[in-house]
C-alpha positions in Angstrom: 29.4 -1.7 -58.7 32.3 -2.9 -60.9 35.1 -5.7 -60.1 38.3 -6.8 -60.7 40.6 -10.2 -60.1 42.8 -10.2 -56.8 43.5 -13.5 -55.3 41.8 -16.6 -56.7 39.5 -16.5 -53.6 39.0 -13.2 -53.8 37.6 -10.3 -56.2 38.1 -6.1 -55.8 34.9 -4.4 -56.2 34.6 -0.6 -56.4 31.4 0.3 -54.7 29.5 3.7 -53.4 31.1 6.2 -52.1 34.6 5.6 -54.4 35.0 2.7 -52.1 37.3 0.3 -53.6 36.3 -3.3 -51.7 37.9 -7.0 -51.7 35.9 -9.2 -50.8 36.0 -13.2 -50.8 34.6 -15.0 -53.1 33.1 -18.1 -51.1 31.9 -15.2 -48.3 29.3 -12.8 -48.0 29.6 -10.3 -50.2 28.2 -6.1 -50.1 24.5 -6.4 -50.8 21.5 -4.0 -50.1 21.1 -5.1 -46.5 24.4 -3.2 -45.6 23.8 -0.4 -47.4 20.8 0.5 -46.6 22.0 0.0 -42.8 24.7 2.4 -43.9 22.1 4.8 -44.8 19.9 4.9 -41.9 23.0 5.9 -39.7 21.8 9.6 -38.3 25.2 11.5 -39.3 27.4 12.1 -35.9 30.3 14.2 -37.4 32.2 14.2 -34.1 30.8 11.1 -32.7 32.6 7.7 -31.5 31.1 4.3 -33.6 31.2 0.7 -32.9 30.5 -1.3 -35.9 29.9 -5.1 -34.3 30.2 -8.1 -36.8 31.6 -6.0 -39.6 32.8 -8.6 -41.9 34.6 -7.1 -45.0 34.0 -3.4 -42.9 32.0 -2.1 -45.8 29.6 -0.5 -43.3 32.0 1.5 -41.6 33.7 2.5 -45.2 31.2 3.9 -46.1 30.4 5.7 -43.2 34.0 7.0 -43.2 33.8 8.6 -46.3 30.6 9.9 -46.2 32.1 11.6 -42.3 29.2 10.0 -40.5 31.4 9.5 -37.6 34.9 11.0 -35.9 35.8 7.3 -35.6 34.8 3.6 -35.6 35.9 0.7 -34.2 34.8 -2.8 -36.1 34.9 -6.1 -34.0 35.0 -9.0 -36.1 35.2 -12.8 -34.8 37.1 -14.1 -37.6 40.4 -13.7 -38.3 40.6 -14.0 -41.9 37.9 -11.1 -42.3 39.1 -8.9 -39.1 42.9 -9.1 -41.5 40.3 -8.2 -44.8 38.5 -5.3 -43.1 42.6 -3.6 -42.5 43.4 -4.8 -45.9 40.0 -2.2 -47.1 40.7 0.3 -44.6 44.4 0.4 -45.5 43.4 1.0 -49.4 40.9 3.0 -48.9 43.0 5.6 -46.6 41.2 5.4 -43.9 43.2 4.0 -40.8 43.0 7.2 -39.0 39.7 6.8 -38.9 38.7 2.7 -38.7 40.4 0.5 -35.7 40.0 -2.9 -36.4 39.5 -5.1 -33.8 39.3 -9.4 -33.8 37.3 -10.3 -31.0 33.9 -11.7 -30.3 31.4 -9.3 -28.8 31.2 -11.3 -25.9 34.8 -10.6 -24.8 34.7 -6.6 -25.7 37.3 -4.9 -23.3 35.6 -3.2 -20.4 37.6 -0.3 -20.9 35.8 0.7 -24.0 32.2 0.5 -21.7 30.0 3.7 -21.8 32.3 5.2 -24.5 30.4 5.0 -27.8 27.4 7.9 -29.5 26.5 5.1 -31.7 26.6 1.0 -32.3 25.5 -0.3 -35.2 25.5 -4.0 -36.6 24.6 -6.4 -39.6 24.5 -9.2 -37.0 24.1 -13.1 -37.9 20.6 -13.7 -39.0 19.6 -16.9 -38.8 19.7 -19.4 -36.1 22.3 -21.8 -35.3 21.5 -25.5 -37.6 19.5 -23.7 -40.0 20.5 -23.8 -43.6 22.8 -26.5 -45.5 26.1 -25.1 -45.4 29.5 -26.9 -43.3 28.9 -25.0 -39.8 32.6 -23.8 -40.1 32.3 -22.3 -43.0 33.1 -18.2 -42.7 29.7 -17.1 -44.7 27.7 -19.8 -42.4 29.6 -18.4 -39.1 28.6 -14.8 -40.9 25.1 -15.8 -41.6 24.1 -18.1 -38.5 23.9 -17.4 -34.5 26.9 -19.9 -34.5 29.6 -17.2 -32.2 26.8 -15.5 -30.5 22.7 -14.7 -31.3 20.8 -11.6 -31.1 20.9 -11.1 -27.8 25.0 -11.2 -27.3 25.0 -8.3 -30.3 22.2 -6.0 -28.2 24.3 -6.8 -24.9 27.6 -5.8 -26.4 26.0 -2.8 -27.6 24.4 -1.6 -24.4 27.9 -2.0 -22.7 29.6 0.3 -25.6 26.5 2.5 -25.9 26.3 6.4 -23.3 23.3 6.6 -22.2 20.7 7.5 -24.4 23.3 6.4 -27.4 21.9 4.8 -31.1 21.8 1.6 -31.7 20.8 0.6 -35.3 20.8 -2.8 -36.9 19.0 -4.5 -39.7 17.3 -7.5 -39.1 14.6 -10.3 -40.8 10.8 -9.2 -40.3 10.2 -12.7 -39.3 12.5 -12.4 -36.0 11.4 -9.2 -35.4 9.7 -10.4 -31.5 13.6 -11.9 -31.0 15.0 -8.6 -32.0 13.1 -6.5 -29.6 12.9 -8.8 -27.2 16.5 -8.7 -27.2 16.8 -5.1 -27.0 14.7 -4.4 -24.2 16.2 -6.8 -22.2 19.5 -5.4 -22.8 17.7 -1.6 -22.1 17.7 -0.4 -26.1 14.5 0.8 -26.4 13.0 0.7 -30.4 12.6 3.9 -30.6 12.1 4.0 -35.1 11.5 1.1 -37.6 11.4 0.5 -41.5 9.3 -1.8 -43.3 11.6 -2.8 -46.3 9.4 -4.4 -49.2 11.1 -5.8 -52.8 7.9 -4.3 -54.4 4.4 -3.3 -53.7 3.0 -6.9 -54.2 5.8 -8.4 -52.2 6.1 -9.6 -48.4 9.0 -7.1 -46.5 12.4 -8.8 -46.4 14.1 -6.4 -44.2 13.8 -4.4 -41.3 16.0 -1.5 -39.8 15.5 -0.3 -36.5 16.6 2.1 -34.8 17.2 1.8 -30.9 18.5 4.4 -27.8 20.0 3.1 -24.4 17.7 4.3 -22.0 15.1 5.5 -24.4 11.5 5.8 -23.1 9.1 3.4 -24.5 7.7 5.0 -27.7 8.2 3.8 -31.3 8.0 5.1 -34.6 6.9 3.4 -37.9 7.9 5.5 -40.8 6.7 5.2 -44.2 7.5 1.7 -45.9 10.6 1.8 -48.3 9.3 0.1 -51.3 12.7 -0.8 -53.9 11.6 -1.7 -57.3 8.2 -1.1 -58.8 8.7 -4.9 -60.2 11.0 -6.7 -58.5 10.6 -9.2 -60.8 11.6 -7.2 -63.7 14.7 -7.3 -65.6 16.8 -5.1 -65.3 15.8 -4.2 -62.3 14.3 -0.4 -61.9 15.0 1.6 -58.3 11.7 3.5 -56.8 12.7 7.1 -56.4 13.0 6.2 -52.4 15.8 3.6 -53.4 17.3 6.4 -56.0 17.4 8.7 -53.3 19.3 6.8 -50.7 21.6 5.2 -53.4 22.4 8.8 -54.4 22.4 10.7 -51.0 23.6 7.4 -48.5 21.3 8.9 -46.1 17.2 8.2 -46.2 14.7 11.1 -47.1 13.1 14.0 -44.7 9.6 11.5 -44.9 11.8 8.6 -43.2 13.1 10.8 -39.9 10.7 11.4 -37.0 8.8 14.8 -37.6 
């Protein structure tokens, strides 16, 4: 990844895929959470995509230009990044193919019920008054339950979802019980999980699930994806795994239910 100077509260990356990506400065920027999330995305080529909380719309970039998806429609909360995400669609050339939309998943137009293959989401991570930062700053609404928790996120997606549509989302491991309790109350069943781990030695600091409205009960742990051999070295090395999906945006054969 390589940047440039835009605005003064704001810098042009150019990221995977040939995507070039402005992003603010003081907000969350594209990291290896969304990518991966990107990655897991089971390709849909004529499928309809919601992408809830999509902040800078990296996710569903990527997922355009890799033709994951016939469309995608990214609800953002805030305005200033809802404006961003058709500021990087715009550039990127994809406007036929990403509709942005400013609204919180709580208020998502009944119309668009029952309509969606696929939801996916980076959701808020952390609970509300957790953390240091001003509670009304965009990367603390982006990284807190402050606009709506877990269970708003799996409610808006069973609303967009057909039945027996995919859900996926990437979450902590240490809210995992939220997470699923969240999804089966909003009837996603898990139906596939990875274990992301820094390295060998380290705890896992991700998960991504996979989910289907309607599913039967039944879940799938697939091999661990293990990033670095060192996490602590410098410069960081990529496992052959991580080279793989950084290479391919899609996970390996071993990662998909046999």
């Amino acid at each position: 990844m390589t940047s440039a100077v835009t605005e003064s509260n704001e810098r042009k990356d150019y990221v995977n895929e040939n995507i070039t990506l402005v992003q603010k400065r003081d907000g969350l920027t594209f990291g290896t959470d969304a990518y991966l999330l990107y990655a897991y995305l089971r390709k849909n080529s004529n499928g309809l995509a919601a992408d809830l909380g999509a902040g800078t719309g990296i996710i569903s970039l990527l997922a355009a230009a890799k033709g994951k998806f016939s469309q995608i429609y990214a609800f953002e909360i805030q305005e200033s990044f809802a404006s961003l995400i058709e500021r990087n669609v715009s550039e990127n050339g994809f406007s036929d193919k990403i509709k942005t939309l400013c609204t919180p998943v709580q208020n998502i137009g009944s119309e668009l019920f029952g309509r969606f293959d696929c939801v996916f989401s980076n959701p808020p991570y952390m609970k509300k008054g957790s953390g240091f930062l001003n509670e009304k700053s965009e990367k603390y609404i982006a990284r807190h339950e402050v606009c709506g928790d877990i269970n708003d996120f799996c409610s808006a997606a069973a609303k967009l979802l057909k039945y027996s549509g995919s859900f996926y989302v990437v979450w902590r491991p240490d809210r995992l019980t939220d997470l699923f309790d969240a999804m089966r109350s909003s009837k996603i069943e898990p139906k596939r999980i990875t274990v992301v781990y820094p390295d060998a030695k380290s705890r896992p600091s991700l998960v991504l699930v996979e989910g289907k409205r309607g599913g039967s009960s039944g879940l799938f742990f697939t091999k661990p994806l293990i990033m670095h051999p060192d996490a602590s070295a410098k410069p960081l090395v990529y496992t052959e795994e991580l080279t793989y999906i950084y290479e391919n945006g899609e996970f390996g054969e071993e990662y998909e239910r046999a």
